[in-house]
C-alpha positions as CSV (number, residue, x, y, z in Angstrom):
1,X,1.6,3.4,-1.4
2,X,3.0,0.2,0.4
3,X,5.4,-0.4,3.2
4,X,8.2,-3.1,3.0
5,X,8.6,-5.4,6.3
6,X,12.2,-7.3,6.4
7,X,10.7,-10.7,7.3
8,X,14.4,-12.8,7.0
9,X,17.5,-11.7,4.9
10,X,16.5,-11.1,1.3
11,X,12.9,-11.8,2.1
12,X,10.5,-9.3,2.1
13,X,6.6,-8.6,2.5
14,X,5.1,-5.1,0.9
15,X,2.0,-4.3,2.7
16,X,-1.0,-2.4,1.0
17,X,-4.3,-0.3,3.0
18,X,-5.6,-1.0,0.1
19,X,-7.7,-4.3,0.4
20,X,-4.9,-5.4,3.1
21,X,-3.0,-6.8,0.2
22,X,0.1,-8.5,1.1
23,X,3.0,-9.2,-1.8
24,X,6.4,-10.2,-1.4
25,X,10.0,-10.5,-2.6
26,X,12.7,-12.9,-2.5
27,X,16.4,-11.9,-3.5
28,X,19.0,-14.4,-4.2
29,X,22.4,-13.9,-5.5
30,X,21.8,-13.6,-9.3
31,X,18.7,-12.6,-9.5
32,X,15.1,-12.1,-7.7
33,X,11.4,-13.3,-7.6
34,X,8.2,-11.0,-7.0
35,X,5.5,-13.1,-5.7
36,X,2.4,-11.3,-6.4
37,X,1.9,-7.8,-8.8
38,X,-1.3,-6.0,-7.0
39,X,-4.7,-5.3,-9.1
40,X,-3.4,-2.7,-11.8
41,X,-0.7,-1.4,-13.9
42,X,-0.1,1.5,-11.7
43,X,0.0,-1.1,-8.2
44,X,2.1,-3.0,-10.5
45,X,4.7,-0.2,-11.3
46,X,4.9,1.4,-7.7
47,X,5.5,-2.0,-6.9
48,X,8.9,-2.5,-9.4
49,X,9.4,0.9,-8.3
50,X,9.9,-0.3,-4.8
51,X,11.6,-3.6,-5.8
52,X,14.0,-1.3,-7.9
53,X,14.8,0.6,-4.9
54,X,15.6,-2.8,-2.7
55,X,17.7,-5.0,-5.6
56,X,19.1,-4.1,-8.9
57,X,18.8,-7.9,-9.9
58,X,16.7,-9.2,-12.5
59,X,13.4,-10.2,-11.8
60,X,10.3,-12.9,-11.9
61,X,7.5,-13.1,-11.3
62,X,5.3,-15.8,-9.4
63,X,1.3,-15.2,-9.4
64,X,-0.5,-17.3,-6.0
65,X,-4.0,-17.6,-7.7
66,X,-5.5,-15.5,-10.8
67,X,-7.9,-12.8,-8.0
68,X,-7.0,-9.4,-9.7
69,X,-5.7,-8.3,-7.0
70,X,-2.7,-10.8,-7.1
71,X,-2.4,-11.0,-10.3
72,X,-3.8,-7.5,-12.5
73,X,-0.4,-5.7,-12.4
74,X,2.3,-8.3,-14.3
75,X,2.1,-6.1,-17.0
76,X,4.7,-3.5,-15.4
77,X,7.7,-6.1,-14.7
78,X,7.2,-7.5,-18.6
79,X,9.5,-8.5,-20.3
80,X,10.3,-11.5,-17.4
81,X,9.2,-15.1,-16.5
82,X,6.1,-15.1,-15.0
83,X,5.6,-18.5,-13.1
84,X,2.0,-20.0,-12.1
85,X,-0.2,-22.7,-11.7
86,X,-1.2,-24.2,-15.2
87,X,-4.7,-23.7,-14.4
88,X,-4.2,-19.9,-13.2
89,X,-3.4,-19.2,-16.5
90,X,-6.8,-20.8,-17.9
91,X,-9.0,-19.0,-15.2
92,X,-7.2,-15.3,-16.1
93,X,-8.3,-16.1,-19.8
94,X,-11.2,-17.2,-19.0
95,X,-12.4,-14.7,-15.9
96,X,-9.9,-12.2,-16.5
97,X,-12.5,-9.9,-18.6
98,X,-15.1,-10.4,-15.9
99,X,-12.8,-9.4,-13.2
100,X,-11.6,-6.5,-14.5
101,X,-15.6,-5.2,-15.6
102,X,-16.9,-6.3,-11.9
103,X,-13.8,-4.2,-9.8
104,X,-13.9,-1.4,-12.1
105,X,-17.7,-1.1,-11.3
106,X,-17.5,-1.8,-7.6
107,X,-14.6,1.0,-7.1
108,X,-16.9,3.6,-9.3
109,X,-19.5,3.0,-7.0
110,X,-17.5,3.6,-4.4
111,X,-16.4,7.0,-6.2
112,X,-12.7,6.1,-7.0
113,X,-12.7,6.6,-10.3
114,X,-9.1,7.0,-10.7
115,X,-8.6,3.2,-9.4
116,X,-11.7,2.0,-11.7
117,X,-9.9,3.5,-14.5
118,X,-6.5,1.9,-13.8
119,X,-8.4,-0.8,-13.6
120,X,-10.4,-0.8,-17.2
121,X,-7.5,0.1,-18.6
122,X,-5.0,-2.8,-17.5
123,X,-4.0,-5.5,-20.0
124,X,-3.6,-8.7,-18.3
125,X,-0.6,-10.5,-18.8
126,X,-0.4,-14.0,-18.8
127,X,1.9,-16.4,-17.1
128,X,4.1,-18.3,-19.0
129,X,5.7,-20.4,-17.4
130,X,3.6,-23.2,-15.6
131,X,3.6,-25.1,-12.7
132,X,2.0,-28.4,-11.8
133,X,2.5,-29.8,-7.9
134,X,6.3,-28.6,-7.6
135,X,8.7,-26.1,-9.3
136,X,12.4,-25.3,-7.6
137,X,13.4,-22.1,-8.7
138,X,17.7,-21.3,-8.4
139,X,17.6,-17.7,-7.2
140,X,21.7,-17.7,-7.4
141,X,22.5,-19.5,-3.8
142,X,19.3,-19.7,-2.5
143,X,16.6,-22.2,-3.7
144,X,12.6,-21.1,-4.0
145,X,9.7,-23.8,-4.0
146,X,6.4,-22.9,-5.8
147,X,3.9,-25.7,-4.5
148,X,0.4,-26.6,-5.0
149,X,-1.8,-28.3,-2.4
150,X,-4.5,-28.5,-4.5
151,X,-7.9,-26.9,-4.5
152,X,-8.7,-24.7,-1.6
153,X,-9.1,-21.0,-1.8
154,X,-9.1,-22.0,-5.6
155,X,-8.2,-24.2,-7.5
156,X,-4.7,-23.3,-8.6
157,X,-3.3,-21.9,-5.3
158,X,1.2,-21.7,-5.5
159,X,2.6,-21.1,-2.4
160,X,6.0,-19.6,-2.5
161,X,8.6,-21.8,0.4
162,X,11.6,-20.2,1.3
163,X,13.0,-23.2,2.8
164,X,16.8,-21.4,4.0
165,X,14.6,-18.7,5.4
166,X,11.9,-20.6,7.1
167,X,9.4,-18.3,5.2
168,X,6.4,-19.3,3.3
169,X,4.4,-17.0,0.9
170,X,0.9,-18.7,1.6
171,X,-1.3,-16.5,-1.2
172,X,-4.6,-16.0,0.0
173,X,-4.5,-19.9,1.3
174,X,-4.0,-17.7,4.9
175,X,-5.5,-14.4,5.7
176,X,-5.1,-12.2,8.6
177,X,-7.2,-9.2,10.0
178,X,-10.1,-10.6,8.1
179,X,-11.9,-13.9,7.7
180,X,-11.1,-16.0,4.4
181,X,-12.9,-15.7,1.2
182,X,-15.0,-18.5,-0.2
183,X,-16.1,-17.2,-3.6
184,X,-15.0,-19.5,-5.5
185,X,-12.9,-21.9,-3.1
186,X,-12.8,-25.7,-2.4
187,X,-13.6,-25.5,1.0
188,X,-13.4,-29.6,1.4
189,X,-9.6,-29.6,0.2
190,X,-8.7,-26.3,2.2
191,X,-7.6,-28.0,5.1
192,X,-5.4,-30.7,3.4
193,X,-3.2,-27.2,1.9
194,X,-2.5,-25.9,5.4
195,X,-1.9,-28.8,6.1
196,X,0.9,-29.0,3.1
197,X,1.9,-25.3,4.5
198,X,2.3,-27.0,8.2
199,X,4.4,-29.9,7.2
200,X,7.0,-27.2,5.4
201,X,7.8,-26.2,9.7
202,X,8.3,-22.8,8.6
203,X,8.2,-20.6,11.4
204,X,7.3,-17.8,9.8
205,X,3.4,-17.8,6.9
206,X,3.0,-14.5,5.0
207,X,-0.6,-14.4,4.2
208,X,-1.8,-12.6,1.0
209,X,-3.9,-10.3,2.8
210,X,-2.8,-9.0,6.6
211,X,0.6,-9.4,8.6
212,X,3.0,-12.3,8.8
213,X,1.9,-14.9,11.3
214,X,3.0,-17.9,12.8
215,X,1.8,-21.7,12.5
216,X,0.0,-21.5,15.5
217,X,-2.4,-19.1,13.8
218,X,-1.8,-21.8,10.6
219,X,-3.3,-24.3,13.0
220,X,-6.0,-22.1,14.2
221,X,-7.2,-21.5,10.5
222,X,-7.3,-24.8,10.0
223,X,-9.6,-25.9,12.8
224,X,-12.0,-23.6,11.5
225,X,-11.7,-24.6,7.6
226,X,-12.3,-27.6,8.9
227,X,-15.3,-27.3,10.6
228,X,-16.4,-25.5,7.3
229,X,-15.3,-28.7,5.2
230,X,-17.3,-31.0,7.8
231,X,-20.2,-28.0,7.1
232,X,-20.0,-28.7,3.5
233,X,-19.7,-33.0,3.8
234,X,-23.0,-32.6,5.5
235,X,-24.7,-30.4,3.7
236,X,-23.8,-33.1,0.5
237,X,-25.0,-36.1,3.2
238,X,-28.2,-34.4,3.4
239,X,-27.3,-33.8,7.2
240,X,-27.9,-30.3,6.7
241,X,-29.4,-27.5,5.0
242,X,-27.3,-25.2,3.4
243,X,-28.4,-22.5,5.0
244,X,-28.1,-24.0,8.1
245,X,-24.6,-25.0,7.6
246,X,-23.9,-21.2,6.4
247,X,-25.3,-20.6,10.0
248,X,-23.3,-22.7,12.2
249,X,-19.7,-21.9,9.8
250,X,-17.0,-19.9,12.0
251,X,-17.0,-17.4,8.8
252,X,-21.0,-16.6,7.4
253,X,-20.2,-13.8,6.8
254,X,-18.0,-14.4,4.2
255,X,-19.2,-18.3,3.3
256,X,-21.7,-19.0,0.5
257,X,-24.0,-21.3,-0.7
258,X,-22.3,-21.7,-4.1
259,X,-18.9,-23.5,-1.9
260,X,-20.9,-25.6,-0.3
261,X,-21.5,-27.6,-3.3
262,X,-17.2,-27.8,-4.3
């Protein structure tokens, strides 16, 4: 079960133990966008279960990046616009599959059987409605920007600006609680993104895992993203090793050899 924190009026984060996910939702006057649907039908339908209970108002949906846990449980708000990247919808038909037959194993190794089952059993929906640098969506009264930076924690990443709010829905562009992930991220164009999120001045950055933050902890991010993008020039100078820039990155735990070479 999730949580809702009231970030601004008619802006919303729902917070998840599970993973640390972070999802939002943005109501206007006519109508109301879901950014993010969690990593199975049933995330997906306590999720419109919990939007129900906030806004009547018709819904959409926007997906940050195609990771299963952003993007696995669209089915449940169907029939509705679902907005993304143009390129999110090419990586969920082309990794969707995968995903789903690599978290159902890892949670029944884990012994939750009942989330590995959700997840074998979802049907992944895909956007349909897609997005190149720039979309303004007209919530009734209140205007919503879906922007890409470019490639950085993938290469699709939307960011979701509330600009009358001063709220930005970062995706997993910023995380909080735990260090960013790297699997298949553009670690050389990461810091040019926060830098797109910094130039929006929005005083408030929900991350798409852990709680809201500020742009000071934007900036601090950055410095180390960008140590890891000067890790990775390097490494393709033939400065470094790779595995001696995985030594000297501010996250190797979490950085791998394989994003060294994007």
């Amino acid at each position: 079960m999730g949580r809702w924190i009231d970030v601004a009026d008619g802006v919303l984060v729902r917070r998840y133990e599970e993973l640390d996910l972070s999802v939002g939702l943005v109501v206007g006057g006519e109508r109301c966008l879901v950014i993010d649907t969690g990593g199975d039908a049933g995330q997906g339908a306590e999720l419109a279960a919990a939007v129900r209970e906030v806004t009547p108002l018709p819904w959409s949906v926007v997906l940050t990046h195609a990771h299963f846990d952003h993007s696995f449980g669209t089915e449940a708000f169907l029939p509705c616009q679902v907005w993304a990247h143009d390129r999110c919808r090419a990586q969920l038909v082309a990794t969707g599959a995968d995903q789903r037959e690599k978290w159902a194993r890892h949670y029944r190794e884990r012994g939750e059987h009942e989330v590995a089952d959700r997840i074998e059993a979802v049907r992944i929906a895909l956007p349909d409605n897609l997005v190149g640098d720039r979309q303004v969506l007209d919530l009734g009264g209140r205007d919503v920007a879906l922007l890409h930076f470019g490639p950085a924690h993938s290469d699709h990443d939307l960011v979701v600006h509330v600009p009358d709010a001063g709220v930005v829905f970062a995706g997993d562009l910023v995380e909080q609680g735990a260090p960013p992930q790297f699997g298949d991220a553009y670690p050389q164009g990461w810091p040019a993104a926060l830098d797109g999120i910094l130039a929006l001045d929005a005083p408030v950055v929900l991350p798409g895992h852990g709680e809201p933050v500020d742009r000071e902890f934007v900036r601090h991010q950055r410095a180390e993203l960008a140590t890891v993008a000067e890790l990775c020039r390097a490494v393709g100078a033939g400065e470094l090793t790779a595995e001696q820039a995985v030594e000297r990155s501010p996250f190797p735990e979490k950085f791998t050899l394989d994003a060294l070479a994007r």
